[in-house]
LOMIZA-523372 format. One record per residue (C-alpha): x, y, z; residue in one letter. Coordinates in nm, 2 decimals. Example, Ala and Ser with C-alpha at 12.3 -4.5 7.8 and 13.67 -1.06 7.14 Angstrom:
! LOMIZA-523372
+--------+--------+--------+---+
:     c1 :     c2 :     c3 : r :
+--------+--------+--------+---+
:   1.23 :  -0.45 :   0.78 : A :
:   1.37 :  -0.11 :   0.71 : S :
+--------+--------+--------+---+
//
This chain:
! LOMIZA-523372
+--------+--------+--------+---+
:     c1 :     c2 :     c3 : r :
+--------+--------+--------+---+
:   0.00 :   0.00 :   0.00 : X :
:   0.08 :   0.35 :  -0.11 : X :
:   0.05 :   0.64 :   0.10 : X :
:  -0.16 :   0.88 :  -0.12 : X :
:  -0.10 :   1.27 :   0.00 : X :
:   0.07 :   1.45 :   0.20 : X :
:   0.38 :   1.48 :   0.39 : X :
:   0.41 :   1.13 :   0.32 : X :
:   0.29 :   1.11 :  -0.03 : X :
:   0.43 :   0.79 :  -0.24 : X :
:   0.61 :   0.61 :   0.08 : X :
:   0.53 :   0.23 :   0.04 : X :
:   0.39 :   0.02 :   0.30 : X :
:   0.44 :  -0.33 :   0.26 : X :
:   0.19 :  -0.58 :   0.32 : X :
:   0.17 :  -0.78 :   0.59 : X :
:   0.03 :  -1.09 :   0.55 : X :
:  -0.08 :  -1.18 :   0.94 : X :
:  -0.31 :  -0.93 :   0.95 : X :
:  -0.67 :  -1.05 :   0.87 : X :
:  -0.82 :  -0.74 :   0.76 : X :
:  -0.97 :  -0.60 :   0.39 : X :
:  -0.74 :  -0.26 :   0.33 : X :
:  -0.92 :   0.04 :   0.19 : X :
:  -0.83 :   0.01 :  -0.21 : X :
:  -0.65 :   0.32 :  -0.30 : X :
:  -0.90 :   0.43 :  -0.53 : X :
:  -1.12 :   0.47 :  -0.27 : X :
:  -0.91 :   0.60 :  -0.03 : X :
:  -0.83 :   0.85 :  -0.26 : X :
:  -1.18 :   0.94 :  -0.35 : X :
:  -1.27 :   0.96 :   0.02 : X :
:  -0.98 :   1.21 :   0.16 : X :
:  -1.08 :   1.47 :  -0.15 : X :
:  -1.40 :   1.48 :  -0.03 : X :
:  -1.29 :   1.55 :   0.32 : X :
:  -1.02 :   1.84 :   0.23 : X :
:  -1.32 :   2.04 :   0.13 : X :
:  -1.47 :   1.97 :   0.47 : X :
:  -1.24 :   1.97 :   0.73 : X :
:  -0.90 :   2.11 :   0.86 : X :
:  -0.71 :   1.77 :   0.87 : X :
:  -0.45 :   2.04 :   1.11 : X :
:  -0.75 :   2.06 :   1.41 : X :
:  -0.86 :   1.68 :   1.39 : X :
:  -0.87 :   1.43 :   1.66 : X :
:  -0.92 :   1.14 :   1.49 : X :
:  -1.04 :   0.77 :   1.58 : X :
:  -1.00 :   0.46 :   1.35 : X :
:  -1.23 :   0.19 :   1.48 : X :
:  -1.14 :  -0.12 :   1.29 : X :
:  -0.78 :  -0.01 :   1.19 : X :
:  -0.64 :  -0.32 :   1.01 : X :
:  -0.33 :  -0.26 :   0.85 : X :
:  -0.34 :   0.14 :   0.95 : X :
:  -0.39 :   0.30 :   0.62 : X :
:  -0.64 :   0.53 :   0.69 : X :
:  -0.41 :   0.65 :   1.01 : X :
:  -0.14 :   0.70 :   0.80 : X :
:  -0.28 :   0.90 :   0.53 : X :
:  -0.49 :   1.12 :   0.81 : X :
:  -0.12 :   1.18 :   0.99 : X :
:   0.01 :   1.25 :   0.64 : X :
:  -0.24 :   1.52 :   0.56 : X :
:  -0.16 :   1.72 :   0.89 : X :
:  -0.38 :   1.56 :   1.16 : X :
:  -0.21 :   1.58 :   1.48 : X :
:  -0.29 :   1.21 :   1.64 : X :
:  -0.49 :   0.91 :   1.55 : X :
:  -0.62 :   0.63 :   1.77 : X :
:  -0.63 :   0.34 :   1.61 : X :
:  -0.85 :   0.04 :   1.79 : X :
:  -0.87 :  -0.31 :   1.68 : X :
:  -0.87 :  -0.66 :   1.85 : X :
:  -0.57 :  -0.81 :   1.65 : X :
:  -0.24 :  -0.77 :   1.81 : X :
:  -0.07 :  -0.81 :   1.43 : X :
:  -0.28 :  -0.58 :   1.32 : X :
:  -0.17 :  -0.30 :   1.64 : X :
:   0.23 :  -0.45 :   1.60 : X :
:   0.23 :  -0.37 :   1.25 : X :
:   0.12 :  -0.02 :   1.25 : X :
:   0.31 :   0.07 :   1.58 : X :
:   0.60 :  -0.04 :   1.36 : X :
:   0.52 :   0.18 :   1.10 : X :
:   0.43 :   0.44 :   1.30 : X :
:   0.74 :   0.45 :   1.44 : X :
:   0.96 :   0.43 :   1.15 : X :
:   0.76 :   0.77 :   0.99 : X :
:   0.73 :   0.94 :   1.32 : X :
:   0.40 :   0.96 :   1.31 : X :
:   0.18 :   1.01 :   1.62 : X :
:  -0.05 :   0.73 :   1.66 : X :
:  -0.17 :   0.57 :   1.94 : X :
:  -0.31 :   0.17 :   1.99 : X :
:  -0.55 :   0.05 :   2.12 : X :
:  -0.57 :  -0.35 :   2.18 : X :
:  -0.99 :  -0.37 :   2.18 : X :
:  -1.30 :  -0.47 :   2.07 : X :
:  -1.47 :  -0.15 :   1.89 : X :
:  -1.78 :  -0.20 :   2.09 : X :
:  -1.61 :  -0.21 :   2.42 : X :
:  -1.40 :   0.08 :   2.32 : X :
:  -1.68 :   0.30 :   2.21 : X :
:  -1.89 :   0.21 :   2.56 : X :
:  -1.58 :   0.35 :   2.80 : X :
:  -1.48 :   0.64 :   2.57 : X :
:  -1.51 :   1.00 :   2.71 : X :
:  -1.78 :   1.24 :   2.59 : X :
:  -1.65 :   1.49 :   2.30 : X :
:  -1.30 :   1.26 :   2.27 : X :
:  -1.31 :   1.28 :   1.90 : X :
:  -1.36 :   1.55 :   1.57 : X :
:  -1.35 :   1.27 :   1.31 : X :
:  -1.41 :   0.84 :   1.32 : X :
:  -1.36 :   0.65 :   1.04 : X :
:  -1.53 :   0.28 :   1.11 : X :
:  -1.43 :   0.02 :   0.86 : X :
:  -1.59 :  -0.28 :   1.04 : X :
:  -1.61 :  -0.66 :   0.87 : X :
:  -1.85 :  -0.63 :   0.60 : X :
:  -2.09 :  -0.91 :   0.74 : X :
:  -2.04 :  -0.78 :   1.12 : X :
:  -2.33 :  -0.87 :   1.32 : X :
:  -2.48 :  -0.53 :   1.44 : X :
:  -2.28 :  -0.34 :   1.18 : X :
:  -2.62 :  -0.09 :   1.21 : X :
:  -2.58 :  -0.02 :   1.60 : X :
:  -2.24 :   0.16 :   1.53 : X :
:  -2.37 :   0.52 :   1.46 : X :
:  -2.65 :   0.48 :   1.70 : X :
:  -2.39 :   0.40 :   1.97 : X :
:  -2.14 :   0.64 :   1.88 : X :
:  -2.39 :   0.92 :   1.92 : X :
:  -2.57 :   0.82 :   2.21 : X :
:  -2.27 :   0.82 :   2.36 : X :
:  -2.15 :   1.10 :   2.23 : X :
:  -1.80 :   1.03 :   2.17 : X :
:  -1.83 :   1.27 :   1.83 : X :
:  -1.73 :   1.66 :   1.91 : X :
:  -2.01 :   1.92 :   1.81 : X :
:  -1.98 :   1.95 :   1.40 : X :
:  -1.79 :   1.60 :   1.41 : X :
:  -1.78 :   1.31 :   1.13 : X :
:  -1.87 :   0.94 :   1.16 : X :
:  -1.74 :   0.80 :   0.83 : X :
:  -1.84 :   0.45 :   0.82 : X :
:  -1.66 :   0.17 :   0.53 : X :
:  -1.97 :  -0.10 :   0.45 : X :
:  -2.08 :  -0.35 :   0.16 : X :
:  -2.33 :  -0.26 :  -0.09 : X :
:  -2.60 :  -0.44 :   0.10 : X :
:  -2.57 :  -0.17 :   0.38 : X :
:  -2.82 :   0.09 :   0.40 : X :
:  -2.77 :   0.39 :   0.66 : X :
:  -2.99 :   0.66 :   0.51 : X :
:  -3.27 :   0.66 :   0.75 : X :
:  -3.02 :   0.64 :   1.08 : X :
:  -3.01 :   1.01 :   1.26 : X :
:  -2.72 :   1.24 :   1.10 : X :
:  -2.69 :   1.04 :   0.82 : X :
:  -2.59 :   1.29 :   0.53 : X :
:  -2.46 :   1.12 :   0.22 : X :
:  -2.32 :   0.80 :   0.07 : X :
:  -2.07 :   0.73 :  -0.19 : X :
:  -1.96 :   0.43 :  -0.35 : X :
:  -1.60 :   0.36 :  -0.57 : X :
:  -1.70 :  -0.04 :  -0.69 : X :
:  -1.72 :  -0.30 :  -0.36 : X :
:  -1.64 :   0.03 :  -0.16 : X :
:  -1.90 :   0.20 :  -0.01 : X :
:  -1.88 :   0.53 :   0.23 : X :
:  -2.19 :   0.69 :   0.41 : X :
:  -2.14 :   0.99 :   0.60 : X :
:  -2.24 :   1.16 :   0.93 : X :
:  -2.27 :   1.47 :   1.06 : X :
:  -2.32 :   1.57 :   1.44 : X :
:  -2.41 :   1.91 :   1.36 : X :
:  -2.36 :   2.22 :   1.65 : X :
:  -2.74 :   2.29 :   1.85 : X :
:  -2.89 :   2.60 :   1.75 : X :
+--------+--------+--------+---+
//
């Protein structure tokens, strides 16, 4: 894997074959970061990566300008691999060894300006994830939920839903915890 953009535009990442986990394609990786330069200073974001796999969307976030990332997942290859990586760019991540669900339950209020959930495919309770993340209000006022799903998924009715996009298998819908009047 490539990094896309950024400070650390075109560094390779190799692949690491331990880790059970379906990267983001670079297509849509691509696809989904220009959306988000034209909606958020990637220099004020806090950022959570539930899910984090092999790291790439940590590492192109960091590249961009965001100060840290927390990256949560259950697979200790998965948190080795980008702590190595992390380390070898300098880049200022932090892992967490977790299940997502777990995580989300015993995170502060306001911890977070962006999460970017790219959960199996065929999770069980894939749908619960926004509802959970805002009722426990983990998202900062004016904060994105950015959740990776199949096709099959449909999150349009769910509250603060605000747009999907799809680049082939890849799909991304869009939330938006917007500021009270």
């Amino acid at each position: 894997m490539r990094i896309i953009s950024g400070k650390y535009k075109s560094i390779y990442i190799p692949n690491n074959k331990s880790i059970k986990a379906r990267p983001t394609t670079s297509t849509a990786r691509e696809a989904l970061f220009n959306i988000l330069e034209n909606r958020v200073f990637f220099s004020e974001l806090n950022v959570l990566d539930l899910f984090s796999g092999t790291g790439s969307i940590a590492y192109e976030f960091i590249s961009r300008g965001a100060p840290s990332v927390v990256c949560v997942d259950k697979q200790i290859n998965s948190l080795k691999f980008i702590n190595l990586n992390a380390k070898k760019l300098s880049m200022n991540i932090k892992t967490v060894k977790a299940n997502a669900w777990k995580f989300i339950e015993k995170a502060k209020e306001n911890s977070f300006d962006l999460i970017f959930a790219d959960p199996p495919y065929n999770l069980e309770n894939l749908f619960q994830i926004p509802h959970i993340i805002f009722e426990k209000k983990i998202l900062k006022k004016n904060g994105w939920l950015i959740m990776e799903h199949g096709k099959d998924v449909n999150f349009e009715e769910t509250t603060n839903f605000i747009e999907r996009r799809t680049y082939s298998s890849v799909n991304f819908s869009f939330f938006k915890l917007e500021s009270e009047k």
